[in-house]
C-alpha positions in Angstrom: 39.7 137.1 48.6 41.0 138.3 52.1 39.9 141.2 54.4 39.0 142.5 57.7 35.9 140.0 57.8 37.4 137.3 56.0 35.0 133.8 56.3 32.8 135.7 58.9 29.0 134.8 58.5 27.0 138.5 57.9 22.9 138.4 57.9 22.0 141.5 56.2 18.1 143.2 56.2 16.6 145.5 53.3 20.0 144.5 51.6 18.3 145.1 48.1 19.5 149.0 47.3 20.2 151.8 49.6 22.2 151.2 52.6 21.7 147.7 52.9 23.1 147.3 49.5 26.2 149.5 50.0 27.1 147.3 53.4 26.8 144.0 51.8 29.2 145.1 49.5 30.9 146.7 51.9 31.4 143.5 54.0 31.7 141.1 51.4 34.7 142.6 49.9 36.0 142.4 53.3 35.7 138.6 52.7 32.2 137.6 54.3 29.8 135.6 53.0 26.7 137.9 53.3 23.1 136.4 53.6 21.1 138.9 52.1 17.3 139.6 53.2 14.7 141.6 50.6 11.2 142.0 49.7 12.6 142.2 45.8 14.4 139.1 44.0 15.3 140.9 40.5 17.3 143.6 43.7 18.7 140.7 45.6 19.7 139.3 42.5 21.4 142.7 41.3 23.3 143.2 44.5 24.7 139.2 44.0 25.7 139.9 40.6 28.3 142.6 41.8 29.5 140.8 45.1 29.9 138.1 42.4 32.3 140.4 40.4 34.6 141.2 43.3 34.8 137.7 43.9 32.6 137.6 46.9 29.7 135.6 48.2 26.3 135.8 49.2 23.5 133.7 49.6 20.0 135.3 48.6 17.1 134.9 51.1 13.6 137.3 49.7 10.8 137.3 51.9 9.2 140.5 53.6 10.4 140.6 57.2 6.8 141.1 58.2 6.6 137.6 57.7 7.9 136.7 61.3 7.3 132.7 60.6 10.3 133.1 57.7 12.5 134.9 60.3 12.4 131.5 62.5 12.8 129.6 59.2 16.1 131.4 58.2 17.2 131.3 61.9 16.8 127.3 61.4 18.6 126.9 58.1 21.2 128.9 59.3 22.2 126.7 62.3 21.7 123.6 60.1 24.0 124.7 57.3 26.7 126.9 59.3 25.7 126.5 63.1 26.3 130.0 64.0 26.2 133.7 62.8 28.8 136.7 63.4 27.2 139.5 62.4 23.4 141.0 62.0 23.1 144.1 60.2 19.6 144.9 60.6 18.7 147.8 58.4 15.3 147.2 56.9 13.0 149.8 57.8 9.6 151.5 56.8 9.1 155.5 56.6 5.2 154.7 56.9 2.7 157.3 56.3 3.7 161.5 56.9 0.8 162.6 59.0 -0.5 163.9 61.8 -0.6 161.0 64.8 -4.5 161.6 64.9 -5.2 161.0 61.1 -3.2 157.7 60.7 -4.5 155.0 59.3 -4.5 152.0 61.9 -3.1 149.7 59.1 -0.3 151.8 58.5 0.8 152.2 62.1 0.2 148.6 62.2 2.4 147.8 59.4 4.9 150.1 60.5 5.2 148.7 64.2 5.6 145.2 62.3 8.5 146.2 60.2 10.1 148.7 62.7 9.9 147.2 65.6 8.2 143.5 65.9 10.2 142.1 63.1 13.8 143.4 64.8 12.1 142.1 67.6 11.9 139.2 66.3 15.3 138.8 64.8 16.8 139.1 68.2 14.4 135.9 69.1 16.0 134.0 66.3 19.5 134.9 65.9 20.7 135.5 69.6 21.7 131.7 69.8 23.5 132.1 67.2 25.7 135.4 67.2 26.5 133.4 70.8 27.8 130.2 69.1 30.3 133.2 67.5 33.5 134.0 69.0 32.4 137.4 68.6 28.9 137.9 67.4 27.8 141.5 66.2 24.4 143.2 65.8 24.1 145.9 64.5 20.8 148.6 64.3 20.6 151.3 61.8 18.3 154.2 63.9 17.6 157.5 62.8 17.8 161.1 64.4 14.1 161.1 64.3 14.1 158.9 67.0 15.3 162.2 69.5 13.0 164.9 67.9 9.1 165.2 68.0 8.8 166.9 64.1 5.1 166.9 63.4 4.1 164.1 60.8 6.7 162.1 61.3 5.5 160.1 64.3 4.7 156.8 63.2 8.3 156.7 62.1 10.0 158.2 64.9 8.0 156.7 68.0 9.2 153.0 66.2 13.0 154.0 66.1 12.8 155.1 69.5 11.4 151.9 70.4 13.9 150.2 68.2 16.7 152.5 70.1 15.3 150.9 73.7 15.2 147.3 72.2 18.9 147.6 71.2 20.6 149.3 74.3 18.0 146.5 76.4 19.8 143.9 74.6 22.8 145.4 74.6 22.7 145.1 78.5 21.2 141.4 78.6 24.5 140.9 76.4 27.5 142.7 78.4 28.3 139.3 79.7 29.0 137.6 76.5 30.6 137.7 73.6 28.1 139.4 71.8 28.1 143.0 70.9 25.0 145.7 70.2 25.3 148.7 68.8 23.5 151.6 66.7 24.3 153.0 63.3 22.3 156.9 63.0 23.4 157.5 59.4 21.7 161.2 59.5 20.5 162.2 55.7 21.6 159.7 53.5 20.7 159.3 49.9 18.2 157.0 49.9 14.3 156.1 48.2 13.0 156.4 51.8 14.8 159.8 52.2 13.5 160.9 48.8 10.3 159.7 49.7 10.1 161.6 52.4 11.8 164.9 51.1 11.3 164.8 47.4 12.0 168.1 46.5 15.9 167.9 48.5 19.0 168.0 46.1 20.5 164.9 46.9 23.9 165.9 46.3 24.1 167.3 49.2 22.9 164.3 51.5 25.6 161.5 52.6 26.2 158.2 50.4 25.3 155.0 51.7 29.0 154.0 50.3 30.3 156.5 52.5 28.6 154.9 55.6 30.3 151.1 54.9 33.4 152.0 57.5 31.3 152.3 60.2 29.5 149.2 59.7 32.9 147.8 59.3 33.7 148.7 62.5 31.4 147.5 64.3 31.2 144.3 63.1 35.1 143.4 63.9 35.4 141.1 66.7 37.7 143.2 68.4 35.1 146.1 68.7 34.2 146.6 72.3 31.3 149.3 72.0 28.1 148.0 73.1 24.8 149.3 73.8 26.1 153.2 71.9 24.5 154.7 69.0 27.2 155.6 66.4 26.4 158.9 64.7 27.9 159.5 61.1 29.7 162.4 61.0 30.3 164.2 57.0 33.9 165.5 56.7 33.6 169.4 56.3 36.3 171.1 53.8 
């Protein structure tokens, strides 16, 4: 197999089903081996089984990125077995609770934050040395238009991918310099379990596939993209 992202090194978060899941197939029929990262084995091991079918590759890592000390371990075993990464799609993310800011359960913001935020946080910490020992290293953030409005209920969500948006364009800047590259995906509505969590009544035919999103991901994570520090808004063809 050959492609755009032939024998390039792609860490992919929440890669079990939704978006995650389309870009590792996405990217992996583009020839990279994708590391995939989810809470669920039998939906990593799903996910393989196809990549496996287009004669791709991935390695399966499941652990729950709230567990920060297995971020640093996968950072580790990375080094040791390749000694660098090219591209970090970081797409895992938590809708948390739908209520009003003064009725949320602590845990649940807490848990949020962790997934949202900390844990991307955290990511950076770990796989920054790496995406520099690439001759192009990638990241790459998957926001959400939330981020820009203040709809009631939704703040747990929305203040954590604004603070997600400011820890991407911050290390976007710390990164102008070298040869490593930060950017946003903001998919808008996509058909996804969060989005049908969070709007269950919605027809989903009329809401974006994650397939649909892959070229943008693509794009991104070729090492002759220049953007850095923008937030890349998917736009639906109109007839």
């Amino acid at each position: 197999m050959s492609g755009r992202l032939q024998d390039r090194l792609a860490v992919i978060t929440g890669a079990s089903r939704g978006i995650g899941r389309a870009v590792a197939l996405g990217m992996a029929a583009e020839g990279a081996h994708v590391i995939l990262v989810a809470r669920t084995v039998g939906g990593l091991e799903e996910v393989d089984d196809e990549i496996r079918k287009i004669g791709g590759k991935a390695t399966l890592v499941p652990f729950d990125l709230t567990d920060l000390a297995a971020i640093d371990r996968l950072g580790s075993t990375i080094y040791e077995r390749w000694g660098k990464l090219d591209i970090l799609v970081a797409n895992a993310g938590s809708l948390g609770t739908l209520t009003p800011l003064s009725h949320m359960d602590p845990k649940d913001w807490d848990k949020t934050i962790a997934t949202n935020l900390t844990a991307n946080m955290r990511l950076i910490r770990s796989f920054e040395p790496l995406l520099k020992r690439s001759d192009a290293g990638r990241a790459i953030f998957v926001t959400s238009g939330s981020a820009d409005k203040a709809k009631p209920y939704w703040g747990g969500y929305a203040i954590t991918k604004a603070g997600l948006n400011a820890m991407a364009r911050t290390w976007a800047a710390e990164c102008e310099k070298t040869n490593v590259r930060v950017n946003l995906i903001s998919p808008g509505p996509t058909r996804t379990a969060m989005r049908k969590k969070a709007m269950p009544g919605e027809d989903p035919s009329h809401l974006t596939r994650p397939a649909d999103l892959v070229p943008l991901f693509i794009e991104l994570a070729m090492a002759d993209c220049k953007k850095n520090g923008e937030t890349v808004k998917y736009e639906r063809a109109t007839a």
